[in-house]
C-alpha positions in Angstrom: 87.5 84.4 94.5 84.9 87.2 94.6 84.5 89.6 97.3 81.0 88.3 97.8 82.4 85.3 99.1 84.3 86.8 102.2 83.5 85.6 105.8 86.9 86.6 107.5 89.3 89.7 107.2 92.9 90.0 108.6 94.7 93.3 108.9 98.0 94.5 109.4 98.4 97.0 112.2 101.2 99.6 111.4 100.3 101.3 108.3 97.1 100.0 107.6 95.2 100.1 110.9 97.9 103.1 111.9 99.7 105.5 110.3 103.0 103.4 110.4 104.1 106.1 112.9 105.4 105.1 115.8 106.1 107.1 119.0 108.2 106.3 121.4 108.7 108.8 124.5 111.4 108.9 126.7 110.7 106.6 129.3 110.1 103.5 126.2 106.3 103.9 125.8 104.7 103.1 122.8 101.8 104.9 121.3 99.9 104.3 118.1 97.0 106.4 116.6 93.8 104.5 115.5 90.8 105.8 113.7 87.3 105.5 115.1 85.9 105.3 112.1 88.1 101.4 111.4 86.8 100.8 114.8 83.5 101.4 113.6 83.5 99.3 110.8 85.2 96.6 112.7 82.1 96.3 114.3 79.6 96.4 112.1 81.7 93.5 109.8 81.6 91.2 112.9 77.5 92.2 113.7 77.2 91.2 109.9 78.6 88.1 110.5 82.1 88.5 109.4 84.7 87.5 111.1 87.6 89.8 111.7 91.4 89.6 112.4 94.6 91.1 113.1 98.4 90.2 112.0 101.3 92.3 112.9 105.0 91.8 113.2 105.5 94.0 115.9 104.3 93.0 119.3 102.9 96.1 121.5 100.4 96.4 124.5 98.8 99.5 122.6 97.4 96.7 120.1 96.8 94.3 122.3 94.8 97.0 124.4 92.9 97.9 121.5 91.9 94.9 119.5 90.7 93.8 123.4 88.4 97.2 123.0 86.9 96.0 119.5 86.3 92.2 120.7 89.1 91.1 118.2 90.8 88.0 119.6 91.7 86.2 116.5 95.2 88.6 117.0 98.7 87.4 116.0 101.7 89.8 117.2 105.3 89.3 116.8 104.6 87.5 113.1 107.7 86.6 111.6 105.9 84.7 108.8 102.6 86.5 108.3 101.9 83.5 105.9 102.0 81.2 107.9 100.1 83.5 111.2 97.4 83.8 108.1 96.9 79.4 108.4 96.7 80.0 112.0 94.1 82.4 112.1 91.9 81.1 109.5 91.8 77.6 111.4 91.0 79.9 114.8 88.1 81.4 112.2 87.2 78.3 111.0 87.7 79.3 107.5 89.6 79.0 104.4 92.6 81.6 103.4 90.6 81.6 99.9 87.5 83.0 102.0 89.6 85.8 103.4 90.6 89.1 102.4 94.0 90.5 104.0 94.9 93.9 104.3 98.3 95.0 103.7 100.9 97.8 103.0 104.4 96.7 102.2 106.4 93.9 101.5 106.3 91.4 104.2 102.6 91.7 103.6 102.7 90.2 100.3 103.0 86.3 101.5 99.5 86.5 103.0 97.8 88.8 100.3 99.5 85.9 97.8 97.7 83.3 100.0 94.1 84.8 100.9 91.6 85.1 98.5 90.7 88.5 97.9 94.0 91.0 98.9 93.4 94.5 99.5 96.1 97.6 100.0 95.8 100.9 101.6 96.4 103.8 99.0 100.0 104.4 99.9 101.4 101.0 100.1 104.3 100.0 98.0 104.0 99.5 94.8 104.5 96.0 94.3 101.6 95.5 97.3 99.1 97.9 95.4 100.1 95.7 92.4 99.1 92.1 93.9 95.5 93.6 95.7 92.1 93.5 94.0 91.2 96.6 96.0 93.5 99.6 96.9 91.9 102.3 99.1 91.7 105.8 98.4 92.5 107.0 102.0 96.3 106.2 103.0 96.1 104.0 106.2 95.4 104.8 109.6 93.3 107.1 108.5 89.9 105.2 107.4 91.2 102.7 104.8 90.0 100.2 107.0 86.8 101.4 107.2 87.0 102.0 103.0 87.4 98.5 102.5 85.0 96.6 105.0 82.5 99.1 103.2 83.7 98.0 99.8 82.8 94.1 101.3 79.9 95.1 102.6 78.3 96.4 100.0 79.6 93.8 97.4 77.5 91.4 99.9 74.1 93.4 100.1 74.9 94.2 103.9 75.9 97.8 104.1 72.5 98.8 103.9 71.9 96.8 107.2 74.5 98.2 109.2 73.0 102.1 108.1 69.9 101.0 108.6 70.7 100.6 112.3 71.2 104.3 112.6 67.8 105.2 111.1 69.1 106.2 107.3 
């Protein structure tokens, strides 16, 4: 598939949307750092028409809190088999896993990127995940690679000049 022909994109939380830090204090509360600038994107992919999405195995409040903030309610937590959450979500989107790009960085990411259409990494993902994608970020994640690759999309599609546009560039 080309990149032109993407209408849904599915990331992983910890490690891609985040650092893959995560901070626990002492009474059990979870925190999680997340970039504006992937929140930004977000945005503009869904105003362009794309739809977005969100697979983690871990299940926390913090993402559930924040995907609620960007409008993202195609949202699987607690994925055991991000394949198969990957099915799910694209029949939510009404779309095809071959019309979907899936961001990942390590191994349990690899069934989905093996399934969707166009795979994509962040720049320090394992090696055998950098291997399998058809775009690998130069930032590491949590910190813009989201935003690096829904640019990358954007542009492949003659829409990024849209979404600056809006700003008055």
């Amino acid at each position: 598939m080309h990149v032109t022909e993407i209408r849904f994109i599915v990331f992983d939380v910890d490690g891609v949307l985040t650092d893959g830090a995560i901070i626990l204090d002492d009474l059990g509360h979870e925190s999680k750092r997340f970039h504006v600038r992937d929140g930004f994107a977000i945005k503009a992919a869904m105003s362009m028409g794309i739809k977005v999405g969100v697979i983690t195995g871990r299940t926390s409040r913090v993402v559930t809190l924040r995907m609620a903030e960007l409008g993202i309610d195609l949202l699987v937590q607690g994925a055991k088999d991000k394949a198969a959450a990957l099915e799910t979500l694209c029949a939510q989107a009404g779309v095809e896993p071959g019309e979907t790009a899936y961001m990942g960085d390590d191994l349990i990411d690899l069934p989905p990127m093996l399934r969707c259409g166009y795979p994509m990494a962040v720049a320090d993902a394992a090696a055998e995940v950098r291997d399998v994608a058809k775009f690998v970020t130069r930032v590491v994640g949590g910190r813009g690679a989201a935003r690096e690759a829904i640019e990358h999309i954007l542009k492949a599609k003659g829409k990024w000049d849209a979404v600056v546009e809006k700003y008055g560039v």
